[in-house]
C-alpha positions, -999 to 999 in steps of 0.1 A, spaced: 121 54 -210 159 63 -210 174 93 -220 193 87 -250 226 102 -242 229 86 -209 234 52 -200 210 32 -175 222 9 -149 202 -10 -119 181 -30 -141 162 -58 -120 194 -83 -135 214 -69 -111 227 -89 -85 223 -79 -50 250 -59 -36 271 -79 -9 254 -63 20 219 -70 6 194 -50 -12 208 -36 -48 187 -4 -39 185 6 -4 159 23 13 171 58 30 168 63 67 142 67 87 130 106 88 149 115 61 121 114 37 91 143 47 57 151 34 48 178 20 14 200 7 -12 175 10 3 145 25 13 166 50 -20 173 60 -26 137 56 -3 126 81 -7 152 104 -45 138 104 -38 102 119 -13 118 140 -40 137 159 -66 115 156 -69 76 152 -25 72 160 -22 99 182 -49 92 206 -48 54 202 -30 45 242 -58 66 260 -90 53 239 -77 11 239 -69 -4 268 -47 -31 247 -21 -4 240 -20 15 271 0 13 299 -11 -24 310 0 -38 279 22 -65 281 48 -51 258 51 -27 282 55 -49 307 20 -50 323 -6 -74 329 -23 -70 295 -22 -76 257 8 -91 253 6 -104 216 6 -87 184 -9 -54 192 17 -38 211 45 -45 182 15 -37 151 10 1 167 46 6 174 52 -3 139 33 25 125 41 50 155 79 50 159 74 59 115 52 84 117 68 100 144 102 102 126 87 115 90 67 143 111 97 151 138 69 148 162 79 151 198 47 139 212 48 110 190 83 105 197 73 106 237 49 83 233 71 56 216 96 59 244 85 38 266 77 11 249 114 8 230 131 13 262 109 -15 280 114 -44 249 153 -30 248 151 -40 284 135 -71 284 161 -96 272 168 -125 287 206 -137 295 197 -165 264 186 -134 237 152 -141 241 134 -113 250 94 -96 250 66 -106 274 71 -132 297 36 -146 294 39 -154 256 67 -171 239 57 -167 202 82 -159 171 54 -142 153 51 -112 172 88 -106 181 89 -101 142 71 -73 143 90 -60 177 127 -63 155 109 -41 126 103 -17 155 141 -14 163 157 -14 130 134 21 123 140 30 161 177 27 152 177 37 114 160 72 128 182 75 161 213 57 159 207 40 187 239 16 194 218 -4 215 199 -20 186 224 -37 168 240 -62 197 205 -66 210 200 -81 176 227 -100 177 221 -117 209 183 -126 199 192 -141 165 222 -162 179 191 -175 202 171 -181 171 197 -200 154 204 -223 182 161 -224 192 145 -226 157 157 -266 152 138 -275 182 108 -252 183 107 -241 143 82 -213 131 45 -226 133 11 -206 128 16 -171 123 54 -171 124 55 -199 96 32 -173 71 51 -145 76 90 -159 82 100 -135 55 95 -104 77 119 -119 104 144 -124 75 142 -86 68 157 -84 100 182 -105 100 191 -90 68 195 -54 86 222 -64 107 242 -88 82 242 -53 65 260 -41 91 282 -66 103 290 -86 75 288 -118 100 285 -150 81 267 -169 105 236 -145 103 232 -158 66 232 -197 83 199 -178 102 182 -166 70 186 -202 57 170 -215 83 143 -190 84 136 -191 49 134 -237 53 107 -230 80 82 -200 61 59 -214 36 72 -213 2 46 -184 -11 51 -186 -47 52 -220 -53 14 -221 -34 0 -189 -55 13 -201 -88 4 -231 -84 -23 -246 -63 -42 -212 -53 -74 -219 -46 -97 -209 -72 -130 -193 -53 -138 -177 -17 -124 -199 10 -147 -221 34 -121 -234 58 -93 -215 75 -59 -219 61 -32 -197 68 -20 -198 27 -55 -187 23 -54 -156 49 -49 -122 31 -31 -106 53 -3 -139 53 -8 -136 14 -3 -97 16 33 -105 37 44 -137 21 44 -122 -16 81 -107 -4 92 -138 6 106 -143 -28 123 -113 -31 137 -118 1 153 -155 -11 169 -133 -44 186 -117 -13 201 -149 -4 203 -168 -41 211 -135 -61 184 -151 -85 164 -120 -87 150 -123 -121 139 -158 -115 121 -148 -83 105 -116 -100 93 -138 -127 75 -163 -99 64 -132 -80 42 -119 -111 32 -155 -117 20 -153 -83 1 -120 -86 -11 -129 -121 -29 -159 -103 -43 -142 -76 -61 -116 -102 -73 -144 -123 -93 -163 -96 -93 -129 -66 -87 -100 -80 -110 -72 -75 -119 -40 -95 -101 -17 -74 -71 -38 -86 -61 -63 -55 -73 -93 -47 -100 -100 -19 -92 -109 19 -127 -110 41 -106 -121 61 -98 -149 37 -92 -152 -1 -130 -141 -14 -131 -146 -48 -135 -119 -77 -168 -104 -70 -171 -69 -61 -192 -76 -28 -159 -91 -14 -140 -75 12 -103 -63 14 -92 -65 54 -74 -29 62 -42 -55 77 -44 -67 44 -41 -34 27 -6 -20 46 10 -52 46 9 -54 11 21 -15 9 57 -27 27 57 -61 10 51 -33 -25 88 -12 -8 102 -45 -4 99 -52 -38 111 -23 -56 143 -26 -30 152 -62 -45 133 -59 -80 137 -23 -88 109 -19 -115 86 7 -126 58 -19 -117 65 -19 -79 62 21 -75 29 15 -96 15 -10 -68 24 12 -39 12 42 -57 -23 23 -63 -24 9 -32 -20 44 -14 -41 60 -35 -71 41 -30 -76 13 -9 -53 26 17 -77 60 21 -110 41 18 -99 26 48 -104 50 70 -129 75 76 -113 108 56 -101 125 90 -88 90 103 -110 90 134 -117 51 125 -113 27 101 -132 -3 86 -122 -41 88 -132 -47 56 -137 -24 25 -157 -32 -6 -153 -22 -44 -192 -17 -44 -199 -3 -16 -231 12 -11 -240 10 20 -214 8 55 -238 -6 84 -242 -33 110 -255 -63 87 -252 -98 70 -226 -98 42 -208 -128 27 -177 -125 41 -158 -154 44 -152 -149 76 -158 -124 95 -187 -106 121 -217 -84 107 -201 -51 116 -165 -54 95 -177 -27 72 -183 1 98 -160 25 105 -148 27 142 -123 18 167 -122 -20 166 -148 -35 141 -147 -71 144 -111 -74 155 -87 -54 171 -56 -62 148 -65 -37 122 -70 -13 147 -36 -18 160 -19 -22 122 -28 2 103 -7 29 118 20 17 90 4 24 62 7 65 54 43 69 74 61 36 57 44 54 25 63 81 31 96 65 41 97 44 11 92 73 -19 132 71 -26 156 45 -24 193 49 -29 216 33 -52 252 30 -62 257 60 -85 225 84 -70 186 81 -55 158 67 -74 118 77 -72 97 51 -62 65 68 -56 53 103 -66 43 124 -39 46 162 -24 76 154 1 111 165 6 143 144 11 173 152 29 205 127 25 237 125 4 252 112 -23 292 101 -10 304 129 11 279 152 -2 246 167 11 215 167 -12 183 184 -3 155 176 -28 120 189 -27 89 171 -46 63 197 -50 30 186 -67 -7 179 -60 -3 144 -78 -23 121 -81 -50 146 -83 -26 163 -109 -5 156 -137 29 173 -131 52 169 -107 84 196 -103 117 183 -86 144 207 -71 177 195 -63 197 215 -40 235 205 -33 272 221 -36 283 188 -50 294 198 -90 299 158 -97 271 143 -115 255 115 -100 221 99 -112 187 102 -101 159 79 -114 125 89 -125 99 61 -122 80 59 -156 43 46 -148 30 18 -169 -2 40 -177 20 69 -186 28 68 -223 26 104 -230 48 117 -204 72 143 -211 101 154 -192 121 188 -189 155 198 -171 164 232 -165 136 239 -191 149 218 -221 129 190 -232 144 156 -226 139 129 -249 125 95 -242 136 63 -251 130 28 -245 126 26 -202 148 -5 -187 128 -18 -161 102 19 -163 131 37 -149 147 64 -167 182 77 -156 197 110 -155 232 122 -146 241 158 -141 260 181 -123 225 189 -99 240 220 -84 233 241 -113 208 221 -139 174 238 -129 138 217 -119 132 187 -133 95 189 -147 78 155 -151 41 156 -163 20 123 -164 -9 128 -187 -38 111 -174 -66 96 -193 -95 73 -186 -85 33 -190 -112 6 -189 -106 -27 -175 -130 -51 -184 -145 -75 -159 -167 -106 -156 -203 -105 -176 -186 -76 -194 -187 -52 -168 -159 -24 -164 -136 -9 -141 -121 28 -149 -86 41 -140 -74 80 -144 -35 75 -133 -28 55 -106 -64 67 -92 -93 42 -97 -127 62 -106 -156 56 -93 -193 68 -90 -205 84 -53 -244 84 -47 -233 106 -17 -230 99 22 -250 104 52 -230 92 80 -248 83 108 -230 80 146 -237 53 167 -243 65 204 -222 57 231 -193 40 208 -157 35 219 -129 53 205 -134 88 188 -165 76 176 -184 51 148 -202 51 121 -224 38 93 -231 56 59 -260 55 40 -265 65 1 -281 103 -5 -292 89 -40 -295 63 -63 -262 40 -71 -268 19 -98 -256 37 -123 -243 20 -162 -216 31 -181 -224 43 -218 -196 43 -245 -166 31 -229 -148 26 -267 -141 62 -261 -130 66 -227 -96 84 -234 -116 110 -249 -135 114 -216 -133 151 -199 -116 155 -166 -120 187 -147 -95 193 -112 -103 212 -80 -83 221 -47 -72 195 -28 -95 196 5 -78 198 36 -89 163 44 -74 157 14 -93 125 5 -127 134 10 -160 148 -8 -173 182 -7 -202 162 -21 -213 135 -44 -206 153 -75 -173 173 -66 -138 163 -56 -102 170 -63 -102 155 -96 -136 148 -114 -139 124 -149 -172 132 -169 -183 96 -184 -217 92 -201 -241 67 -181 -274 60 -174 -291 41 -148 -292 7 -144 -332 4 -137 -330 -36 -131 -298 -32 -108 -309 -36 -76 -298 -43 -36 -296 -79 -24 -293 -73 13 -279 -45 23 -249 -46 -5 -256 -42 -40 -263 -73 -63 -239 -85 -87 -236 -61 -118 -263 -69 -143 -250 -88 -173 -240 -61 -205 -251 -48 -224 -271 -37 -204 -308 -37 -221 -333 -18 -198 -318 17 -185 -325 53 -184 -317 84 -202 -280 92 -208 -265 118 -180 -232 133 -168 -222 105 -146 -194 121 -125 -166 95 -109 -145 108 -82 -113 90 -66 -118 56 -50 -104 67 -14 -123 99 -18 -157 79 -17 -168 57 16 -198 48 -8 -188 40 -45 -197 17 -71 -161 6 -88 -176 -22 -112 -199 -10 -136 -222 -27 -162 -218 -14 -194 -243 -2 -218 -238 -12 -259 -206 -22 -271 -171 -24 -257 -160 -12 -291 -171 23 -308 -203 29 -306 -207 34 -342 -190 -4 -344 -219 -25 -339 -220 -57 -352 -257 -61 -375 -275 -95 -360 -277 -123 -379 -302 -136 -404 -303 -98 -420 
């Protein structure tokens, strides 16, 4: 929606700027949490990130990024990744120690040629990962080091890469090196860095062209590295990384939603992603979503809305942090699961259809089934938090809604903003801006897809709404003196239909869900802080009754808890939605995951109740999908059956 006495600009036609991205992320540490992603954060700092070196030997002190005789791969470079952030948004000193000595060991390692990282393994792929670690390193620091370091690595790539191109890992995921190379042409302005990103970009696969076009249609047998969802996850920027180049950025957003379009039509799950166990799984609810999978397509979400700069890449983010990214982990981030379902009614050691992947990917722990979630998913909360504003031209735009606070400029000019609210578990959230500076510049409220009763206030007078360009409205004021801006997101219940008529329920960017409750159950003598399975406290197969009337639906709100995405129990949790269900009698378990929803209506099913659906990262056991009992439509709209 615009406001209709001020003009919009930084509509997704715009062509990149010369150094890059037309809306640029803000430094590193800049951007804080607040209320309860504070607490959030300050959870996987103490737990799972914080006490990762002394509990896995593969980021300790033997690791070979550190120039020991261990790990010397991806691992190193994946925890880095999320540490040197979350260090930087928390101004956490222990953190910070921690990350020292690994940034001061890779600065240290290069070679006289540029090359530089463990000795024992020569692979592009994970030296990607490594340059993402300096550019926040230097973003947050302003280390000079960074830059020439750079320089000398990339003049070895552009003389290396003819002779030993991207291959595996590093061909799947050539964009992220791009990003890189990008930072520093940002900086320099050197032309030959742009001869780099050609080449780059001629050796990565070309994503879009495989996902719009020749996606495969069901669960993967074989491996394929256009069919791994993590590589999927990271090569869904690559086109917004080319508009970099090209300046074509509506073409490649176009592609990109073609892309994503196909990957809900033959993958996409109820939660609203597509499935990765650890490859491409198909549509039902059984199939899994690999945590890598998850936080890689959280940064490839903030690369998106830096190049594309639409209301639709803050909505991804949001849902993705809001859900799957939570559900991943146990709710005080003491471990995590491989693989997350959207029905998941049971987390234990046991035969699933995965399409690849061991019998305990569902548990939560240190390291079930592999070890590179483990070391990846550090990124996901911290790059969360890093990526909620973006600047541009003429002011600072909102990608994400959260409680945080932002401290930057605008010119010569400090701005302090503060984001206080309890969304997504609420409807309004209050922005203060705080500056001397009495020349307006514009700041740009994201306008969620869902929300189309949102009203806005500044200073306490109503705003009014207009047409949105791109889901951003824009407003431009003198900010030293024109009061709170008050944005509230009325939330009501959505249905999504799904296959044999079943249905999937959204409240906001929160997807709803039914808990039968959770008894978690530790294994003995696990590694790490601990592990777990979680068993159901009651019965799970559960209909939903008269779904023509969802937006009527009652919601009821609590506190936040302070693990702010748990359960005080099956029936309670920061924001409740009241639907009418009954239970599903012939629903049943096949294995130890539940069957495929019943086709609906459905026939045979118990007395109507209260069926109470809490937040999808709020529930380790949830049913998403739902079959549905009577019509779609009203439930006064029945159609009569024929031959009456």
């Amino acid at each position: 929606m615009t406001i209709t006495d001020t003009p919009t600009t930084g509509t997704v036609a715009d062509a990149p700027t010369p150094g890059g991205r037309p809306h640029r992320p803000l430094s590193l540490g800049s951007i804080g949490p607040r209320g309860w992603l504070l607490a959030q954060l300050r959870l996987q700092a103490d737990n799972i990130t914080g006490q990762l070196e002394a509990l896995w030997p593969d980021v300790g002190p033997d690791s070979g990024w550190r120039g020991g005789p261990g790990e010397n791969w991806e691992r190193g470079p994946y925890y880095l990744d999320g540490l040197v952030p979350l260090a930087h948004v928390l101004h956490d000193q222990r953190l910070l120690d921690l990350a020292t000595p690994w940034i001061e060991w890779i600065l240290g390692s290069q070679r006289e040629d540029g090359f530089f990282g463990p000795s024992g393994n020569d692979d592009w792929w994970p030296r990607m990962v490594a340059l993402k670690v300096l550019t926040q390193h230097a973003d947050a620091t302003g280390d000079e080091r960074v830059a020439p370091f750079l320089e000398r690595y990339f003049r070895h790539q552009l003389d290396a890469l003819p002779g030993r191109p991207l291959t595996s890992w590093g061909r799947a995921r050539g964009a992220d090196n791009a990003l890189s190379v990008w930072w520093l042409y940002e900086r320099t302005g050197d032309a030959w860095l742009l001869e780099l990103v050609d080449l780059l970009a001629a050796q990565t696969i070309r994503w879009d062209d495989y996902l719009a076009n020749d996606l495969i249609t069901g669960p993967a047998r074989t491996f394929s590295h256009r069919t791994h969802g993590p590589n999927v996850a990271m090569g869904l920027k690559t086109g917004a990384v080319d508009a970099l180049r090209d300046h074509d950025v509506d073409g490649h957003a176009r592609r990109t939603e073609s892309s994503f379009g196909n990957l809900d039509r033959w993958h996409g799950q109820a939660n609203g992603w597509f499935s990765g166990d650890e490859w491409l799984g198909g549509r039902e609810a059984t199939a899994g979503i690999e945590t890598c999978q998850v936080v890689e397509m959280m940064f490839t979400a903030s690369v998106h809305a830096q190049v594309y700069g639409r209301a639709v890449d803050g909505d991804r983010l949001e849902n993705l942090a809001y859900n799957l990214l939570p559900a991943s982990s146990d709710p005080e981030m003491r471990g995590h699961q491989y693989h997350q379902q959207a029905n998941q009614v049971e987390v234990s050691v046991a035969r699933r259809e995965w399409s690849f992947s061991s019998d305990d990917a569902g548990i939560f722990g240190l390291e079930p089934h592999f070890g590179c979630c483990t070391a990846n998913l550090h990124q996901g909360w911290p790059k969360f938090v890093s990526h909620l504003w973006l600047r541009d031209g003429d002011g600072l735009r909102v990608v994400a809604y959260a409680p945080s606070e932002v401290s930057t400029s605008v010119g010569d000019d400090p701005v302090a903003i503060t984001v206080d609210t309890e969304y997504p578990f609420d409807e309004t959230v209050t922005i203060r801006v705080t500056t001397e500076r009495t020349e307006p510049f514009a700041l740009r409220l994201r306008m969620p897809t869902w929300a189309t009763e949102a009203t806005l206030t500044v200073g306490g007078a109503a705003v009014a709404l207009d047409t949105a360009v791109d889901g951003y409205v824009t407003l431009s004021r003198d900010w030293s003196s024109a009061g709170d801006v008050v944005l509230v997101l009325p939330m009501r219940a959505r249905v999504v239909r799904r296959e044999r008529q079943a249905a999937a329920v959204r409240l906001g960017p929160l997807t709803m869900v039914y808990s039968p409750g959770e008894r978690w159950v530790s294994h003995d003598g696990a590694p790490g802080i601990g592990e777990w399975e979680v068993h159901p406290r009651g019965s799970w197969n559960w209909a939903l009754d008269r779904v023509g009337s969802a937006a009527s639906w009652r919601v009821t709100r609590g506190a936040v808890p302070t693990a702010p995405w748990s359960l005080r129990d099956r029936r309670s949790a920061a924001v409740v939605l009241h639907a009418p269900g009954a239970r599903a009698t012939e629903w049943r378990m096949a294995g130890a995951q539940a069957d495929v929803p019943p086709a609906s209506p459905v026939l045979d099913h118990g007395p109507d109740d209260d069926l109470r659906l809490v937040p999808y990262g709020s529930a380790r056991l949830r049913v998403t999908e739902f079959p549905v009992i009577g019509n779609w439509r009203d439930v006064d709209d029945v159609d009569e059956p024929a031959g009456r």
